[in-house]
N, CA and C atoms as a LAMMPS dump frame, in Angstrom:
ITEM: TIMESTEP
0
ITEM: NUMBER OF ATOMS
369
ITEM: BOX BOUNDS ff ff ff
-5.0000000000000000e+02 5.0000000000000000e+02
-5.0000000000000000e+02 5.0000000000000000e+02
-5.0000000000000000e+02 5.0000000000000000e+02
ITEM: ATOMS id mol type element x y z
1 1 1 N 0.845 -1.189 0
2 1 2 C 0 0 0
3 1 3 C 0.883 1.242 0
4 2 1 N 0.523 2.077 -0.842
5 2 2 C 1.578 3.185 -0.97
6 2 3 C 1.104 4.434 0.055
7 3 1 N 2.005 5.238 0.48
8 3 2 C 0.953 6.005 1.56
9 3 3 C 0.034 7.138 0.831
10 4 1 N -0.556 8.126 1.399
11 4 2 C -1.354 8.907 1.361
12 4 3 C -0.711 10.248 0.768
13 5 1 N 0.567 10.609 0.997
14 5 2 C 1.333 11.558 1.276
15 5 3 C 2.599 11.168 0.749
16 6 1 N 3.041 12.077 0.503
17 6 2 C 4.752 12.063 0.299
18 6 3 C 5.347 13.033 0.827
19 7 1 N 6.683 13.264 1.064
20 7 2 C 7.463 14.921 1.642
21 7 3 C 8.253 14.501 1.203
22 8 1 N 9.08 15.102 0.197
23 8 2 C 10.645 15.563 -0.148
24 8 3 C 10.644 17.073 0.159
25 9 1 N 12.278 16.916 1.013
26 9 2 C 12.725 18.337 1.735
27 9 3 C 14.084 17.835 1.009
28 10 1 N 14.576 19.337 0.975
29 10 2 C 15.563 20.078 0.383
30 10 3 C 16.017 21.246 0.878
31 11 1 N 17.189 21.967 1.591
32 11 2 C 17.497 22.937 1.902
33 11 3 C 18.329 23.61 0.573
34 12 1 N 18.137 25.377 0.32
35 12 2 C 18.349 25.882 -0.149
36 12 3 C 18.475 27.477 0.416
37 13 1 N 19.389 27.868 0.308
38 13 2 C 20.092 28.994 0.884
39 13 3 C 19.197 29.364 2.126
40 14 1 N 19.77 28.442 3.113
41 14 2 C 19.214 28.876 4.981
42 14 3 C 17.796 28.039 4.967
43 15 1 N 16.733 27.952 3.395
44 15 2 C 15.449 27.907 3.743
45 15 3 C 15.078 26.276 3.945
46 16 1 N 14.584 25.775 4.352
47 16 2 C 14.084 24.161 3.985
48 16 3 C 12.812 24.059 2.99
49 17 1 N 12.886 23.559 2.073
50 17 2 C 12.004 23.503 1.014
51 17 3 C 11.518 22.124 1.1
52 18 1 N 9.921 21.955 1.67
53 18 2 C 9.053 20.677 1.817
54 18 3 C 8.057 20.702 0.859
55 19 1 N 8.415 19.459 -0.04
56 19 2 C 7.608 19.346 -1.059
57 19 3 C 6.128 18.155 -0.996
58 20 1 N 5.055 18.71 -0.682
59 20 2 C 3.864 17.742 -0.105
60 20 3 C 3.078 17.379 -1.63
61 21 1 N 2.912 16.142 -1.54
62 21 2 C 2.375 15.308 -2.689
63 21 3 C 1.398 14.233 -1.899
64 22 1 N 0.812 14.677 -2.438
65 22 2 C -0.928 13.32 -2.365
66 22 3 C -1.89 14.356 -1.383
67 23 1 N -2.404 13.249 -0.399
68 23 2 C -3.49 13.272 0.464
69 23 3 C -2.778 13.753 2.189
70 24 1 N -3 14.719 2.96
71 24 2 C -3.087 14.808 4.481
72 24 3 C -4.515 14.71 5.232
73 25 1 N -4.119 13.607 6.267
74 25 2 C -5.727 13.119 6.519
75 25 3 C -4.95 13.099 7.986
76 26 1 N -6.186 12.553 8.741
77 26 2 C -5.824 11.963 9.948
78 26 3 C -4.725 10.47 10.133
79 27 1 N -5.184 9.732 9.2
80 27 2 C -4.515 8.358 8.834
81 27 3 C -2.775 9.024 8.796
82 28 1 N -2.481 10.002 8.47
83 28 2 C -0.961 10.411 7.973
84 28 3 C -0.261 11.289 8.601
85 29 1 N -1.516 12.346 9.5
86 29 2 C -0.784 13.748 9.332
87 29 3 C 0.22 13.476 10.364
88 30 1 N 0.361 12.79 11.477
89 30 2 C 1.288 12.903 12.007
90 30 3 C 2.974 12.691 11.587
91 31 1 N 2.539 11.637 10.675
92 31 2 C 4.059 10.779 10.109
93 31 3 C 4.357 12.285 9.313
94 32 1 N 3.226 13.181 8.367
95 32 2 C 3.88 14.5 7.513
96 32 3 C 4.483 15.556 8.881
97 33 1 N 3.991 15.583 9.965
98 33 2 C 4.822 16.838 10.737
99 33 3 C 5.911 16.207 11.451
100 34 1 N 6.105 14.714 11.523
101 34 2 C 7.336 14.416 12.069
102 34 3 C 8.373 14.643 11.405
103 35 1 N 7.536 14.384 9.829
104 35 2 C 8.908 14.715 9.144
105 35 3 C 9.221 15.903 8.62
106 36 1 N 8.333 16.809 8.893
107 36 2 C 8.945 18.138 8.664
108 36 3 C 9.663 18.756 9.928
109 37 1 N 9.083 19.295 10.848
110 37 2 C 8.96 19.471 11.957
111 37 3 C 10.621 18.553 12.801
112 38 1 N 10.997 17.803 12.711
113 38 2 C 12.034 17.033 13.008
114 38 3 C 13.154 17.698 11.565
115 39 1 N 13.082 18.241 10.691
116 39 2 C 13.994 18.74 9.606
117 39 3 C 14.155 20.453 9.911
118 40 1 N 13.225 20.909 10.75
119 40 2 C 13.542 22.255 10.977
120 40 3 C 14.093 22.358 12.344
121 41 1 N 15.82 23.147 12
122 41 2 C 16.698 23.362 12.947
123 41 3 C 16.618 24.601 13.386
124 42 1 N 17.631 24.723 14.217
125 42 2 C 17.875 26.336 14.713
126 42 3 C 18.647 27.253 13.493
127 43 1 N 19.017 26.636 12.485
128 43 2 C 19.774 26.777 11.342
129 43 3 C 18.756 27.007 10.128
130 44 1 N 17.482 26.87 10.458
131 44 2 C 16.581 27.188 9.279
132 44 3 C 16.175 28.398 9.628
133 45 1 N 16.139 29.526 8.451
134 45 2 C 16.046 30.488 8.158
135 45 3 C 14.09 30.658 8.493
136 46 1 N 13.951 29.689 7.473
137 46 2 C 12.745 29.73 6.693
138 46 3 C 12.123 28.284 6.098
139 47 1 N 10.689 27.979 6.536
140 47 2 C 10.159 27.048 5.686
141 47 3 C 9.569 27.247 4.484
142 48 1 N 9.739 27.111 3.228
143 48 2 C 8.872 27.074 2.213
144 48 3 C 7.842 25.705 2.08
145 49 1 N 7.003 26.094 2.325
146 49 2 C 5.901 24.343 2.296
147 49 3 C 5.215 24.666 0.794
148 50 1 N 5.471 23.417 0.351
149 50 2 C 4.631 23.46 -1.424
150 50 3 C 3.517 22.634 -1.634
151 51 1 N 3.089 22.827 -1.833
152 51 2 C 1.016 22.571 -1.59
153 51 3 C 0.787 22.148 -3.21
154 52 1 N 1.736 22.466 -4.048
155 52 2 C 1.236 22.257 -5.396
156 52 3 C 0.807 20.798 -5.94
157 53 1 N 1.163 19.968 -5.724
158 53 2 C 0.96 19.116 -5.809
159 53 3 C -0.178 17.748 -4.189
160 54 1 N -0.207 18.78 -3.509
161 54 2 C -1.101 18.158 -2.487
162 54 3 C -2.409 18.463 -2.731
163 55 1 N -3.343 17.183 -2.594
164 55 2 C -4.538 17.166 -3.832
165 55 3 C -5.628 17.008 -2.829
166 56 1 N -5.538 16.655 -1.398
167 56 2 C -6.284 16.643 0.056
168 56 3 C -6.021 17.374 1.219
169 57 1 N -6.628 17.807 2
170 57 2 C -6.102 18.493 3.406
171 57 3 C -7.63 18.169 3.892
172 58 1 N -7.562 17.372 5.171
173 58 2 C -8.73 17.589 5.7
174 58 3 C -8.227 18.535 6.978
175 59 1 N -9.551 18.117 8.188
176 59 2 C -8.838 19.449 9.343
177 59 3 C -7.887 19.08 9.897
178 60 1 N -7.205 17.927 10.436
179 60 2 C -6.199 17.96 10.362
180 60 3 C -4.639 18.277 9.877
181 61 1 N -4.809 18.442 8.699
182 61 2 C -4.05 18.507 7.386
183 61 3 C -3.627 20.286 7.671
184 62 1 N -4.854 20.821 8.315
185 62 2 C -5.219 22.796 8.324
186 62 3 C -4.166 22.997 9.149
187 63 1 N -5.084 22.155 10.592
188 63 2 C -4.19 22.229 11.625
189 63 3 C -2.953 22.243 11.586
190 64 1 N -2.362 21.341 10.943
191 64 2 C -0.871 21.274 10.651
192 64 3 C -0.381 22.582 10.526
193 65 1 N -1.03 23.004 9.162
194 65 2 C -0.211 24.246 8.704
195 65 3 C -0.661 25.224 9.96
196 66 1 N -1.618 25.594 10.606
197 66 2 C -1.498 26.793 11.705
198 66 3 C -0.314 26.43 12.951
199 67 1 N -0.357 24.714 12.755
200 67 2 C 0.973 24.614 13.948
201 67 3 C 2.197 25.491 13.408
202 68 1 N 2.754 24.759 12.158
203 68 2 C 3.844 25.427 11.563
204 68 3 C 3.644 26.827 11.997
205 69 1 N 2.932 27.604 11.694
206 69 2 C 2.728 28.981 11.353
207 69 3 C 3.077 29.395 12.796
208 70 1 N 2.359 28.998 13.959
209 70 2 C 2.701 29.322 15.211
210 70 3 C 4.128 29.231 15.843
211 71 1 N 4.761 27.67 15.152
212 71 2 C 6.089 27.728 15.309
213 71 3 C 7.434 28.727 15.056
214 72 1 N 6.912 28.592 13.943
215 72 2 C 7.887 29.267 13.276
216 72 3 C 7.975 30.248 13.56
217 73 1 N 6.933 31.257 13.431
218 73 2 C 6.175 32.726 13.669
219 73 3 C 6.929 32.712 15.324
220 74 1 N 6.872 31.714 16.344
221 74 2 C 7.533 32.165 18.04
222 74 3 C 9.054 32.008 17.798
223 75 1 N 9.408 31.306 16.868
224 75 2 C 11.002 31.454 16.738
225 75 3 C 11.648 32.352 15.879
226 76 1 N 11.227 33.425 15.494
227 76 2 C 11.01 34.449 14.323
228 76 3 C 11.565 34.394 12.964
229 77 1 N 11.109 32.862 12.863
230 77 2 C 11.366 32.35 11.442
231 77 3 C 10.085 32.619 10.726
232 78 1 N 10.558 32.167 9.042
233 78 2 C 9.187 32.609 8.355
234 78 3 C 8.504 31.604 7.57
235 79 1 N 7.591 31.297 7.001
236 79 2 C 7.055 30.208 6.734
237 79 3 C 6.153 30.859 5.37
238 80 1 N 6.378 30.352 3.937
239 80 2 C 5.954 30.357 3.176
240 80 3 C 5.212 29.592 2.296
241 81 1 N 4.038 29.517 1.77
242 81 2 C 3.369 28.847 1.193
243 81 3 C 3.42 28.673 -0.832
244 82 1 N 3.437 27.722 -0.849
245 82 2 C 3.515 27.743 -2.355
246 82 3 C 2.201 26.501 -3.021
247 83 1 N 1.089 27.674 -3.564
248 83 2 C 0.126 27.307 -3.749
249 83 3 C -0.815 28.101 -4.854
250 84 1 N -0.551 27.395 -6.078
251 84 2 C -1.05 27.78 -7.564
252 84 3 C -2.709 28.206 -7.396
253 85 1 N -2.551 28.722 -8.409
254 85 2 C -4.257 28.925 -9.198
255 85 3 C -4.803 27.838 -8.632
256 86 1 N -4.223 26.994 -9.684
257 86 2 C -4.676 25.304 -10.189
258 86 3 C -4.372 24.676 -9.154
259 87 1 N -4.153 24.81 -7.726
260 87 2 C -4.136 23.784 -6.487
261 87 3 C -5.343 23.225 -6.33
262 88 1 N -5.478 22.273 -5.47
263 88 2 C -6.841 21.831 -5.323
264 88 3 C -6.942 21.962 -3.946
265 89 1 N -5.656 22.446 -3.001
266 89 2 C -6.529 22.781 -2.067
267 89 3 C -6.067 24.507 -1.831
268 90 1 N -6.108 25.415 -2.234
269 90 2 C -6.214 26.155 -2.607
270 90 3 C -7.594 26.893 -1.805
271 91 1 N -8.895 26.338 -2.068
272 91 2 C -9.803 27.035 -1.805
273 91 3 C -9.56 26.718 -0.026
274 92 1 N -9.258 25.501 0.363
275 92 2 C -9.4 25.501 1.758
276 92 3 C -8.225 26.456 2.422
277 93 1 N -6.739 26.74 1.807
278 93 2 C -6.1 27.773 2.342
279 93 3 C -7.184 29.514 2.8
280 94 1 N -7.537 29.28 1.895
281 94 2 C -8.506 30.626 1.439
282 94 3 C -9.955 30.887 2.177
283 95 1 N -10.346 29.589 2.818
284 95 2 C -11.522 29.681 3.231
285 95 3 C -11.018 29.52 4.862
286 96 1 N -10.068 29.152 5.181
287 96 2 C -9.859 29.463 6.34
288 96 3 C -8.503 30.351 6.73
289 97 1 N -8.359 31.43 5.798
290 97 2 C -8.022 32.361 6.14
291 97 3 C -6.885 32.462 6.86
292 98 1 N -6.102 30.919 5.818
293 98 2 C -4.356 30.962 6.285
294 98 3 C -3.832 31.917 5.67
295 99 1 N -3.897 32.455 4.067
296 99 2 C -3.702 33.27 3.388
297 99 3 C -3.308 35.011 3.914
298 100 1 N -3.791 34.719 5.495
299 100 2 C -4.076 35.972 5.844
300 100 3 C -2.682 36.146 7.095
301 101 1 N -2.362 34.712 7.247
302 101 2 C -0.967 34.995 7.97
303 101 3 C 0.368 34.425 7.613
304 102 1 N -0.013 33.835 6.128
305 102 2 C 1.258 33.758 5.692
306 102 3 C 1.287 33.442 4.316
307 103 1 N 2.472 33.974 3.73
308 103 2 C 2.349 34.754 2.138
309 103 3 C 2.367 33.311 0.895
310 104 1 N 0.972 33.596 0.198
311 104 2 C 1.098 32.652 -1.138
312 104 3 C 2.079 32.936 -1.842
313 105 1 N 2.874 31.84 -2.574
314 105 2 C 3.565 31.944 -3.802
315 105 3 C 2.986 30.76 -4.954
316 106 1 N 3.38 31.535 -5.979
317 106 2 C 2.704 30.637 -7.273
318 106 3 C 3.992 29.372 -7.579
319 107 1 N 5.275 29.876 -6.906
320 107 2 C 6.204 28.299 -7.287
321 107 3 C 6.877 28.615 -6.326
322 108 1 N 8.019 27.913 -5.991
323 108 2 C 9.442 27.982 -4.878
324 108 3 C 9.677 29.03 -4.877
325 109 1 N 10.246 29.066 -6.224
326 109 2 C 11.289 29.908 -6.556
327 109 3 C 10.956 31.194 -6.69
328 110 1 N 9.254 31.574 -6.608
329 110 2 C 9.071 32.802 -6.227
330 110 3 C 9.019 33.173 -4.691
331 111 1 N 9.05 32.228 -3.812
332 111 2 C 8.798 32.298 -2.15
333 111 3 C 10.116 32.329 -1.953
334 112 1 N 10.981 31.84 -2.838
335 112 2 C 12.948 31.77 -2.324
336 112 3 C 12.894 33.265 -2.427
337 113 1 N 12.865 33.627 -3.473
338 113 2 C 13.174 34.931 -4.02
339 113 3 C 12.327 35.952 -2.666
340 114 1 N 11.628 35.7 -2.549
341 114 2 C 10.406 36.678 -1.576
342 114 3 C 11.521 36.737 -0.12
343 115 1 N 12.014 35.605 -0.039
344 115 2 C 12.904 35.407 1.506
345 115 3 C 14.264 36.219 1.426
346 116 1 N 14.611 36.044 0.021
347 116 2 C 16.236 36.824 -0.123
348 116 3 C 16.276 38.585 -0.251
349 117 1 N 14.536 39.025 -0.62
350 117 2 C 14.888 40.341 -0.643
351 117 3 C 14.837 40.977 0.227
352 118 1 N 15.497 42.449 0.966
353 118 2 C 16.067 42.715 1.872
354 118 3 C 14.955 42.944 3.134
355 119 1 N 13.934 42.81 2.621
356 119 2 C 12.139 43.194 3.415
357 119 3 C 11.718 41.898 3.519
358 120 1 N 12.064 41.053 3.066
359 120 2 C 10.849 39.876 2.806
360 120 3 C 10.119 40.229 2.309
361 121 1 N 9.619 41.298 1.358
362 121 2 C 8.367 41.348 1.072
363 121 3 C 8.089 40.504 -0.09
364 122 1 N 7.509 40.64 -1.092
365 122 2 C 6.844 39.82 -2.33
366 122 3 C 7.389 40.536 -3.715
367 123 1 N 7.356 41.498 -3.093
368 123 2 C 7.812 42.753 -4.328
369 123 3 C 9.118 42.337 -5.081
C-alpha cells in the first residue's frame, strides 16, 4: 500500500524547502509533521511548504499548517506557502483564512526569491 502523502525536503540557501504530494488526513498527518517538523533546525532560516501538488487536506491537514505557522512565527522564522491557481486545495487555504498569515507563492522559486529580498516582502 503506498501512503497517502509524500514529503521531499531540500534545503536551499538557509530555507528548507518541503515538497507535499498526495493526500493529508488523519490516517498520515502525524508521520507528515514528524517529518517536517524534526527537519527544521535552529539553522533554518525559513520554511517554504509546497502545496502544489497536495490534492487533500482535511482538518487535520489545516491544523498542521497553523501549527507550523505558530512555530515558526515564536522562533522568528518565516514560513511560506507555495500554492497555484490550479491547487486543489487552494480554496481551503482561502476559506480558512491561512492566506491571511502567511504569504502565497505561485512556485518555490518565487517564495525563495520573496525570503532573499532585503524586506521579505513579495515585491
Amino acid at each position: 500500500m503506498t501512503p497517502l502523502a509524500e514529503v521531499r525536503l531540500e534545503e536551499v540557501n538557509g530555507a528548507l524547502v518541503a515538497h507535499l504530494a498526495g493526500e493529508v488526513d488523519l490516517s498520515n498527518v502525524e508521520v507528515v509533521r514528524a517529518t517536517i517538523i524534526d527537519r527544521v533546525s535552529a539553522e533554518t532560516d525559513a520554511l517554504v511548504l509546497d502545496l502544489s501538488e497536495t490534492t487533500y487536506l482535511d482538518s487535520t491537514g489545516v491544523r498542521l499548517l497553523f501549527e507550523l505557522t505558530q512555530r515558526l512565527h515564536a522562533r522568528r522564522r518565516q514560513l511560506r506557502l507555495v500554492v497555484t491557481d490550479a491547487a486543489l486545495v487552494r480554496r481551503v487555504i482561502l476559506l480558512t483564512k491561512l492566506d491571511e498569515q502567511v504569504p502565497l507563492h505561485d512556485s518555490v522559486e518565487d517564495a525563495l526569491a520573496a525570503l532573499q529580498s532585503p524586506d521579505g516582502s513579495d515585491s
